[in-house]
C-alpha positions as CSV (number, residue, x, y, z in Angstrom):
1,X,-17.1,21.2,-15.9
2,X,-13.6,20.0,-15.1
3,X,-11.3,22.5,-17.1
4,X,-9.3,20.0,-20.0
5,X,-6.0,21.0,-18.5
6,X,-6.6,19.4,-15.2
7,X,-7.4,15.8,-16.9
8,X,-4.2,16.2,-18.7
9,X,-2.2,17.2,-15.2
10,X,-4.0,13.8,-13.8
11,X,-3.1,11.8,-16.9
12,X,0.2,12.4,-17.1
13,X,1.3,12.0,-13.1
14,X,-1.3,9.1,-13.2
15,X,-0.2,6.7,-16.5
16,X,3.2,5.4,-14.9
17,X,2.0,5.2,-11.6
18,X,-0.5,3.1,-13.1
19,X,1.8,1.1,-15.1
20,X,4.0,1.1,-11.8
21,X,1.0,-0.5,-10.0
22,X,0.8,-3.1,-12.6
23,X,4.1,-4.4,-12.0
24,X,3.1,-4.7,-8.0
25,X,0.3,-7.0,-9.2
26,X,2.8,-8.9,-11.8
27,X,5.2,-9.7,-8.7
28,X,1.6,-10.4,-6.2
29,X,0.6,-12.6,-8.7
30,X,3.5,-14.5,-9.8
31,X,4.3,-15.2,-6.0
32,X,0.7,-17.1,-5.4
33,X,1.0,-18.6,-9.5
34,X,4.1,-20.2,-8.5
35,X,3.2,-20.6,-4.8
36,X,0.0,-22.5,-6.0
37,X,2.6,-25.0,-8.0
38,X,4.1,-25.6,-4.7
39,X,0.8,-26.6,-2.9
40,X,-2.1,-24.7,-0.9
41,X,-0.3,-24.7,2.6
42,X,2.4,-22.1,0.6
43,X,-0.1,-20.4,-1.2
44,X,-1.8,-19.4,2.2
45,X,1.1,-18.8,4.0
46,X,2.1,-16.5,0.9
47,X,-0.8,-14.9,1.4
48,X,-1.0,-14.4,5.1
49,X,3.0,-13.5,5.4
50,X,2.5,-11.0,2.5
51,X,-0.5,-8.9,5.2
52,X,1.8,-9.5,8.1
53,X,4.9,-8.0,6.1
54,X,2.8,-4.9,5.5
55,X,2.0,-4.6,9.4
56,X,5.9,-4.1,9.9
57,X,5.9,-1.5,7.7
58,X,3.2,0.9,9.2
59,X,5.7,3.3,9.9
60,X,7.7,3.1,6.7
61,X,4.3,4.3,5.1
62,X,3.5,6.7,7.8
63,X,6.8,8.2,7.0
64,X,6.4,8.1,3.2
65,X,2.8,9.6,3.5
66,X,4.3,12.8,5.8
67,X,7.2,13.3,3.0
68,X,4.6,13.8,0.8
69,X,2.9,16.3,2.1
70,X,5.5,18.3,3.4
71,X,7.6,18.0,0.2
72,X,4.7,18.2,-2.7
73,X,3.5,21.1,-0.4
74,X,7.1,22.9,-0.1
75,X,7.3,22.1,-3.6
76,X,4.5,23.7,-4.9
77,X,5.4,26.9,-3.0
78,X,9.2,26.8,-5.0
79,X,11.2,25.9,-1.6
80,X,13.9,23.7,-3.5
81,X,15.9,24.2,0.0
82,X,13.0,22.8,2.0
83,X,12.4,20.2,-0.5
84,X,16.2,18.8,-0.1
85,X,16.0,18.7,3.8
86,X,12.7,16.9,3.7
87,X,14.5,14.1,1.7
88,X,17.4,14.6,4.0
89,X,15.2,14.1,6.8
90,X,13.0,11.3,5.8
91,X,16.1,9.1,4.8
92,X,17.9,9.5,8.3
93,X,14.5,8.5,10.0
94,X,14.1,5.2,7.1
95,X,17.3,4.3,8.0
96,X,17.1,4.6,11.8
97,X,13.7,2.4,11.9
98,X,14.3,-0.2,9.4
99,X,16.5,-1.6,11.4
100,X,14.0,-1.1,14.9
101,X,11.7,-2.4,13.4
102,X,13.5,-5.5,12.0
103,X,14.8,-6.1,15.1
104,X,11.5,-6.3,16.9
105,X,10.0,-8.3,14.5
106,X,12.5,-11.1,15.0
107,X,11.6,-10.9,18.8
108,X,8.2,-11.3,18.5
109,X,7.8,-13.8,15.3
110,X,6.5,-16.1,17.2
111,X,4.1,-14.3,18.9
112,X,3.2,-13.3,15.5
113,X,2.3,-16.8,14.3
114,X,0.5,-17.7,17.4
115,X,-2.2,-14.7,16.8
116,X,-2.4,-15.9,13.3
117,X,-3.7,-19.3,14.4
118,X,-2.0,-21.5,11.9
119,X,-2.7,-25.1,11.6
120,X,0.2,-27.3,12.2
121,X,0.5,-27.8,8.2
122,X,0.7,-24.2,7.7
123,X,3.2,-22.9,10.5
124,X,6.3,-24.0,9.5
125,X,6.0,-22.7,6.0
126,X,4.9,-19.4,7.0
127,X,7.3,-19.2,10.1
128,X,10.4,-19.8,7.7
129,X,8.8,-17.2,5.5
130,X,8.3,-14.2,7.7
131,X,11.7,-14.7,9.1
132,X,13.2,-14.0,5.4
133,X,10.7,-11.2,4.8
134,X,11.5,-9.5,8.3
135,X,15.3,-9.1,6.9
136,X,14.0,-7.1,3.6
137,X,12.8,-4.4,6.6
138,X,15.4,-1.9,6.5
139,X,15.7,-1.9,2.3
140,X,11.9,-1.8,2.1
141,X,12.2,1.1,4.2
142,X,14.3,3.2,1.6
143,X,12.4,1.7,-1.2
144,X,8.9,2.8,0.3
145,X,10.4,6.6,1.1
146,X,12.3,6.7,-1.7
147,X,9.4,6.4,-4.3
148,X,7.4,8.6,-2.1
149,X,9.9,11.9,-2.3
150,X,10.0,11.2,-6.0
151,X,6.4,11.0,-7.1
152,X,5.8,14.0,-4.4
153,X,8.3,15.9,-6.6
154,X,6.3,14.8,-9.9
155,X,9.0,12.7,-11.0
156,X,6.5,9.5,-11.3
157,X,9.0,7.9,-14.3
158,X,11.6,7.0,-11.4
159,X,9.2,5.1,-9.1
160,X,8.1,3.4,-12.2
161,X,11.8,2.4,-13.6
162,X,12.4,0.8,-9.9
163,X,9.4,-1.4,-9.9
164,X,10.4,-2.3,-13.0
165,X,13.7,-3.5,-12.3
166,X,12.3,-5.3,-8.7
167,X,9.6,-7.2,-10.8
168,X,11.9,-8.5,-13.2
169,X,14.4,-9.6,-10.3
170,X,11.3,-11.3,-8.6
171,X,9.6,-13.3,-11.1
172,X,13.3,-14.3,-12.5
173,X,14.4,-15.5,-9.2
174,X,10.2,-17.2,-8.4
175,X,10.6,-19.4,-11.5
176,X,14.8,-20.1,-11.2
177,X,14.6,-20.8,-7.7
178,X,11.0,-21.6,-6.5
179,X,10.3,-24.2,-9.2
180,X,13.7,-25.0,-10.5
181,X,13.5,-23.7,-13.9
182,X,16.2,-23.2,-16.6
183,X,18.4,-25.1,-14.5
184,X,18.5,-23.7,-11.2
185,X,17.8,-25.3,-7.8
186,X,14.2,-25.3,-7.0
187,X,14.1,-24.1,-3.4
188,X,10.6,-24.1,-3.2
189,X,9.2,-21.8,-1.0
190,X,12.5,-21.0,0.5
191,X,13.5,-19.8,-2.7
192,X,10.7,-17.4,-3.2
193,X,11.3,-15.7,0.3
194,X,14.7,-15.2,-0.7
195,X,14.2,-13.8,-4.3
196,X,11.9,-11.5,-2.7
197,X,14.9,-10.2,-0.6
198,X,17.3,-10.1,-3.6
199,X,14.2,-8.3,-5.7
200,X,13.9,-5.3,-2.9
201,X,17.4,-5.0,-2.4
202,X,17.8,-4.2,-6.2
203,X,14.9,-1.7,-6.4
204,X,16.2,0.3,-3.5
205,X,20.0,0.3,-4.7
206,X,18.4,1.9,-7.9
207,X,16.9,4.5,-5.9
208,X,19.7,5.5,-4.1
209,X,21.8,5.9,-7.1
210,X,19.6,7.9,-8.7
211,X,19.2,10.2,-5.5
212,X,23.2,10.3,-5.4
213,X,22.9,11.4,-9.4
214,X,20.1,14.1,-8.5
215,X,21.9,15.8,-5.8
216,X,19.8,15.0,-2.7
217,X,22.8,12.8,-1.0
218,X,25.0,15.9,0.0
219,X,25.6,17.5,2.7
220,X,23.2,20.1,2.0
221,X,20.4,17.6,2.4
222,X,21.0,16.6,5.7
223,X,19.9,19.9,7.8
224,X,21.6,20.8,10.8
225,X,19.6,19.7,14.4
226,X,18.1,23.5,14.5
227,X,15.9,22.9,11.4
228,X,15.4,19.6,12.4
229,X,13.5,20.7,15.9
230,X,11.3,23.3,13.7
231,X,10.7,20.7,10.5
232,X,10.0,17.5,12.5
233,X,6.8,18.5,14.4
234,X,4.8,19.2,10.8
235,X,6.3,15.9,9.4
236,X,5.7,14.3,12.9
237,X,1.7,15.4,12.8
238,X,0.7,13.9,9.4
239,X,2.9,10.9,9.4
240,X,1.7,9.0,12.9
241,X,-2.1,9.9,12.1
242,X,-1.3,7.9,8.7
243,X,0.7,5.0,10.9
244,X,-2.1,4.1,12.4
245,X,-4.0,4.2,9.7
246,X,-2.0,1.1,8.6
247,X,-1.8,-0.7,11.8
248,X,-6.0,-0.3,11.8
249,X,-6.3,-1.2,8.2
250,X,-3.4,-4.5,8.2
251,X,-4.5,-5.2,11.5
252,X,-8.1,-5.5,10.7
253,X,-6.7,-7.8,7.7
254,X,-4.9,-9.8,9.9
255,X,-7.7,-10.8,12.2
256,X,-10.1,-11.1,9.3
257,X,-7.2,-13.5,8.2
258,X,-7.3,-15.4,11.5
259,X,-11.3,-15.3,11.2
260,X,-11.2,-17.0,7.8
261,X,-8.4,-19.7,9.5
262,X,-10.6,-20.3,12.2
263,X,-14.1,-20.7,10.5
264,X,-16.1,-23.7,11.1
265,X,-16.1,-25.7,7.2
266,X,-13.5,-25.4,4.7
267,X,-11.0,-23.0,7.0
268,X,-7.9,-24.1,4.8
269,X,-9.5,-24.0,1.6
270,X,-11.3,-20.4,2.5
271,X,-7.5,-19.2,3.7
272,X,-6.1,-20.1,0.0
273,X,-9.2,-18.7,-2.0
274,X,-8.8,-15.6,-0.4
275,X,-4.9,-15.5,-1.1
276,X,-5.4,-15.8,-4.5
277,X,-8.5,-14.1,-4.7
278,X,-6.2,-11.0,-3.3
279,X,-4.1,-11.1,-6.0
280,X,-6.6,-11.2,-8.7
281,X,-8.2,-8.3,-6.7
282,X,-5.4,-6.3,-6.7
283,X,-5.3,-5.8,-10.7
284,X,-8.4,-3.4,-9.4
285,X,-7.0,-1.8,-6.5
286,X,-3.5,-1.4,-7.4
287,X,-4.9,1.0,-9.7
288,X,-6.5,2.7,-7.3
289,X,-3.3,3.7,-5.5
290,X,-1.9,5.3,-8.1
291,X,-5.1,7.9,-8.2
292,X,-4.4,7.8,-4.4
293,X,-0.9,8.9,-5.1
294,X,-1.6,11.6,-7.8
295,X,-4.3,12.7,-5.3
296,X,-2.0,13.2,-2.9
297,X,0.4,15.3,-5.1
298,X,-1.8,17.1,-6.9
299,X,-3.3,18.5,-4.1
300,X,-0.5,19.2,-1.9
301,X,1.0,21.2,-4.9
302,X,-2.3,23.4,-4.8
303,X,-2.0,23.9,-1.0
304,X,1.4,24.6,-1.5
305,X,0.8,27.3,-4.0
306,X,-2.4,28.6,-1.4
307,X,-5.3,27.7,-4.0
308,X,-7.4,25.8,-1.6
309,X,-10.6,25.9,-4.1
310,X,-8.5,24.1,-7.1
311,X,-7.2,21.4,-4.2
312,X,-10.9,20.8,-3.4
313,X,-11.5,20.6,-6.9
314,X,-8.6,18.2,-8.3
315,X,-9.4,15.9,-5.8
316,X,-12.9,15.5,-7.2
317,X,-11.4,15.5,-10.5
318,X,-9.1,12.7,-9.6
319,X,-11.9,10.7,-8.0
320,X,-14.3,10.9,-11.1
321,X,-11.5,9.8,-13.8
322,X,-10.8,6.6,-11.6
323,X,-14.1,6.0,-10.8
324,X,-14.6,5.4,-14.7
325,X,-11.3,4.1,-15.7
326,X,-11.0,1.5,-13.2
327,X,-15.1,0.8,-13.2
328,X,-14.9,-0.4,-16.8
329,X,-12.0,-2.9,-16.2
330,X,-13.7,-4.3,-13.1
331,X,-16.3,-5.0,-16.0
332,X,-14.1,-6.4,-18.4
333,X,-12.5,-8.4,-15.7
334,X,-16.1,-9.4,-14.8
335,X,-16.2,-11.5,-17.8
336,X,-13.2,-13.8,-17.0
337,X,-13.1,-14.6,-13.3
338,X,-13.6,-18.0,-13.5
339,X,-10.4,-18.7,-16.0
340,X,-8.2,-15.9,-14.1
341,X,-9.3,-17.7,-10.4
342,X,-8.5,-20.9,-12.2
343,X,-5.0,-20.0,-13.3
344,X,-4.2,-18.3,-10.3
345,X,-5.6,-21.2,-7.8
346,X,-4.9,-24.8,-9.6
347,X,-6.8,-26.4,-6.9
348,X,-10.4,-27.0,-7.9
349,X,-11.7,-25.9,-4.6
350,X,-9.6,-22.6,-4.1
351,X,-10.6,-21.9,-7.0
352,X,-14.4,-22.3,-7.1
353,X,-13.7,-20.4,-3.1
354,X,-11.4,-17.1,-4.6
355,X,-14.1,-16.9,-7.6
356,X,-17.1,-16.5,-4.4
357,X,-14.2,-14.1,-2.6
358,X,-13.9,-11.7,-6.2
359,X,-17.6,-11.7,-7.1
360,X,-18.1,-9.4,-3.4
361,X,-14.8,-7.5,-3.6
362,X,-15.0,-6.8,-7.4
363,X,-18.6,-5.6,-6.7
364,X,-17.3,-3.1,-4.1
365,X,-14.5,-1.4,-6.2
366,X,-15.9,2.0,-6.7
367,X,-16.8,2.5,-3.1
368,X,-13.2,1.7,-3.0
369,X,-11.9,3.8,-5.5
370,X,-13.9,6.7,-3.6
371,X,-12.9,6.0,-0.2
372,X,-8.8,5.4,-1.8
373,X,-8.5,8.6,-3.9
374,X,-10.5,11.0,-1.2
375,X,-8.0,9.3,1.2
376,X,-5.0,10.3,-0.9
377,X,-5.9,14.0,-1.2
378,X,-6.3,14.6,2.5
379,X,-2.6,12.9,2.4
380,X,-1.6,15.8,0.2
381,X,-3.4,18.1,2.9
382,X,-1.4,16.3,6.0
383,X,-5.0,15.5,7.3
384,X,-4.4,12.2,7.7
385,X,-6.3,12.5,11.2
386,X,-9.7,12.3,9.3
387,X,-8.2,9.6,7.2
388,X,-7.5,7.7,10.3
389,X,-10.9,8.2,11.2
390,X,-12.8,7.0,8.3
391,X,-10.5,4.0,7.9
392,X,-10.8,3.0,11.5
393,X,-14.8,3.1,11.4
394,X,-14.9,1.1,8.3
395,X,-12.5,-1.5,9.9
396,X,-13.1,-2.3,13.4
397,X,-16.5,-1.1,13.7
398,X,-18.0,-2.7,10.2
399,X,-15.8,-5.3,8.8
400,X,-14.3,-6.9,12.1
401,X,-17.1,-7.7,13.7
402,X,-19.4,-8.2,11.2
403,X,-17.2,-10.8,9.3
404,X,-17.3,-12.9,12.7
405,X,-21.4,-12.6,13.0
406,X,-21.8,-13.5,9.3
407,X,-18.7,-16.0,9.2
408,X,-19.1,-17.5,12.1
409,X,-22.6,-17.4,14.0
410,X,-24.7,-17.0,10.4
411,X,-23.7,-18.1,7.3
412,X,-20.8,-20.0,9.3
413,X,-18.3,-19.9,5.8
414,X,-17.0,-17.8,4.0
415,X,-19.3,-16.2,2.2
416,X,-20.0,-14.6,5.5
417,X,-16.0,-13.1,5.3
418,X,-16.7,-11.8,2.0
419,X,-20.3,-10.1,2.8
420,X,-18.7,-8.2,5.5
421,X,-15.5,-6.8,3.0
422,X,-18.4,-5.2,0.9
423,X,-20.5,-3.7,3.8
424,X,-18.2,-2.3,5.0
425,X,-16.3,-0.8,2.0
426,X,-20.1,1.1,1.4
427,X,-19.9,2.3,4.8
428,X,-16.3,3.7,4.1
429,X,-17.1,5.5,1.0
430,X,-19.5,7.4,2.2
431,X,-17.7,8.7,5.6
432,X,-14.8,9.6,3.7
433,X,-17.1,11.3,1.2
434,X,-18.6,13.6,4.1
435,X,-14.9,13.9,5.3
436,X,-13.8,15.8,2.2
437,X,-17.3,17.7,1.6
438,X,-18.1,19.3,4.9
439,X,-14.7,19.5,7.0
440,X,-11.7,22.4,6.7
441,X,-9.3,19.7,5.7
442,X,-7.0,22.4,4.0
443,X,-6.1,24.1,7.6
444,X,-3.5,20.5,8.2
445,X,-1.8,21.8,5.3
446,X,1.3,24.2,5.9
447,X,1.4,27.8,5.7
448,X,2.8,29.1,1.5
449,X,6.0,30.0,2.1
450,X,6.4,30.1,5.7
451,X,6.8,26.0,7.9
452,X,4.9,26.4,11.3
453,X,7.0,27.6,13.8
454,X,10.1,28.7,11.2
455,X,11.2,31.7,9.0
456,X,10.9,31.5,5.4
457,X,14.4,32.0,4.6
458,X,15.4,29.4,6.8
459,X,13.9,26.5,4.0
């Protein structure tokens, strides 16, 4: 039996990051209410921009993932030195890349849009779009890292007070601008871009503030180029393992997006259905994330500490509270998809479409919820190799092709899509099961006390 002390640890990292995921789904699903009241060619461009945002930041993720494991891990050992640097560290390499990355993506938007496959009503919406959201790079960047370094350090509350403050800045500015409300312009879908920018830009100013408050913006953050040589190659090994983790998983997404575009009925409608059908969706997964994230720092404390049996152990833990939590709102929610599609996709035939899309996706939360949280605690380890792994297999060898067979040469509509997302999410749970049982996962993590390669003293 799990002993009572460990559900309480769980509890209390895992009830603001839950409450921190909700506001992610408030500002998801305000975009596609209000994008709906602007017509289905926004709504799927909302939805399509939204996935190819994520692609760009791969390596913001990658980074964040690698900061926490190296910092939970330093910090459940006591280096407060090591812990500074790490932030130090990460920062200088958010910074640097934001602003790569945002660069590239300007030079290859519109070979972006041309693999997406957009119908002629689509493409100048989304093209004006992903323009906007390629400028919130560098400050999504900081606000990705930043909330990693703080809920690897325990302190969930301040992740949770800046998705606070960005939700309330984007569903202000989604209602003020988008629609024109309370007497402000309505912009449309010009202005949602845009509040999107403002609501970022807000979030990651609150971070840095608070980082400047805490200490962690001096000098003695900010580790001299010796430290540097020995700290990157540990931060370096679990971070681009985790990067491409992304680019397989919002990869695979965006050609399953370009699959539903192209399929041979209802391609526009399908596109929309599954937009909003994402949103509704993520009410379930968001929580998931959360017991990913308090995976991920509850077991990289332990391996910090050297008790590789109670990392094992917590991550099970972890696994069997969401796995009921989240399992008894999928349903609840159950009950009321037909009125939540409805409100969330106006159009009678998105509607009816992202009702088909949530009856297969709702059905494959806990295989989900098992691949997600397993996937977190190896993130705690730094084995995000065997992350990579399990992801990748579910992805491109599953889903991918599978969703083209069934959407395409089969079924030829979308059901065929949706079959495919729950195949393969089976097939996922159970590798990254296996993953977690039967291989030494806890020899990524580093050494107590001691970074590969460094002396202890050092930090």
């Amino acid at each position: 039996m799990p002993e009572k002390g460990s559900y309480r640890t769980i509890w209390t990292l895992a009830w603001p990051q839950l409450l921190m995921m909700f506001f992610h789904f408030l500002i998801g699903f305000v975009d596609v209410w209000v994008a709906g009241r602007l017509g289905r060619e926004v709504q799927a461009s909302m939805g399509m921009i939204t996935q190819a945002l994520f692609f760009f930041l791969v390596v913001a993720i990658a980074l964040a993932n690698g900061s926490v494991a190296a910092i939970s891990q330093s910090w459940g050992a006591g280096l407060m030195l090591r812990v500074k640097r790490y932030i130090g560290l990460g920062l200088e390499i958010g910074v640097c890349l934001g602003f790569v990355f945002l660069a590239a993506g300007l030079l290859l938007k519109d070979v972006l849009l041309d693999l997406l496959q957009l119908s002629d009503e689509v493409l100048p919406v989304a093209g004006y779009i992903l323009q906007v959201f390629l400028y919130i790079l560098p400050g999504y960047y900081l606000l990705i890292i930043c909330n990693a370094m703080f809920r690897a350090q325990q302190k969930v509350m301040i992740p949770l007070y800046s998705m606070m403050i960005v939700t309330a800045v984007n569903t202000f500015g989604d209602f003020a601008l988008g629609l024109g409300w309370w007497g402000f312009p309505k912009l449309g879908y010009k202005g949602l871009a845009w509040t999107t920018f403002g609501a970022v830009l807000c979030g990651v100013l609150f971070n840095l503030f608070i980082l400047y408050r805490q200490g962690f913006l001096k000098r003695a953050s900010f580790a001299p180029w010796r430290w540097i040589k020995r700290a990157w190659p540990y931060l370096f090994k679990v971070a681009w393992p985790a990067g491409l983790v992304q680019v397989v998983w919002h990869s695979a997404y965006l050609v399953l997006f370009a699959i539903t575009a192209a399929l041979p009925v209802g391609s526009v409608v399908a596109l929309a259905g599954m937009s909003a059908g994402l949103r509704v969706e993520s009410l379930l997964f968001l929580p998931g994330v959360a017991f990913n994230f308090t995976a991920s720092i509850l077991v990289g404390n332990c391996l910090g500490r050297g008790d590789v049996q109670g990392a094992k152990k917590i991550g099970y833990q972890v696994m069997l509270v969401a796995l009921v939590s989240v399992s008894l709102l999928t349903i609840a929610m159950w009950q009321v998809i037909e009125p939540v599609a409805g409100f969330v996709a106006p159009d009678p035939e998105v509607s009816r479409e992202a009702v088909n899309y949530l009856q297969y996706n709702m059905a494959a939360i806990p295989f989900l919820l098992v691949a997600m949280v397993l996937g977190g605690a190896l993130t705690g380890a730094g084995a995000t190799l065997y992350q990579m792994f399990g992801m990748g297999a579910a992805s491109w060898l599953i889903r991918v092709p599978l969703a083209y067979v069934l959407g395409h040469l089969v079924i030829q509509e979308a059901t065929g899509v949706w079959m495919a997302m729950f195949i393969s999410m089976v097939f996922q749970a159970g590798i990254m099961l296996y993953l977690y049982q039967f291989t030494n996962w806890a020899n990524f993590a580093q050494r107590k006390g001691k970074q590969p390669g460094q002396p202890a003293q050092a930090g």
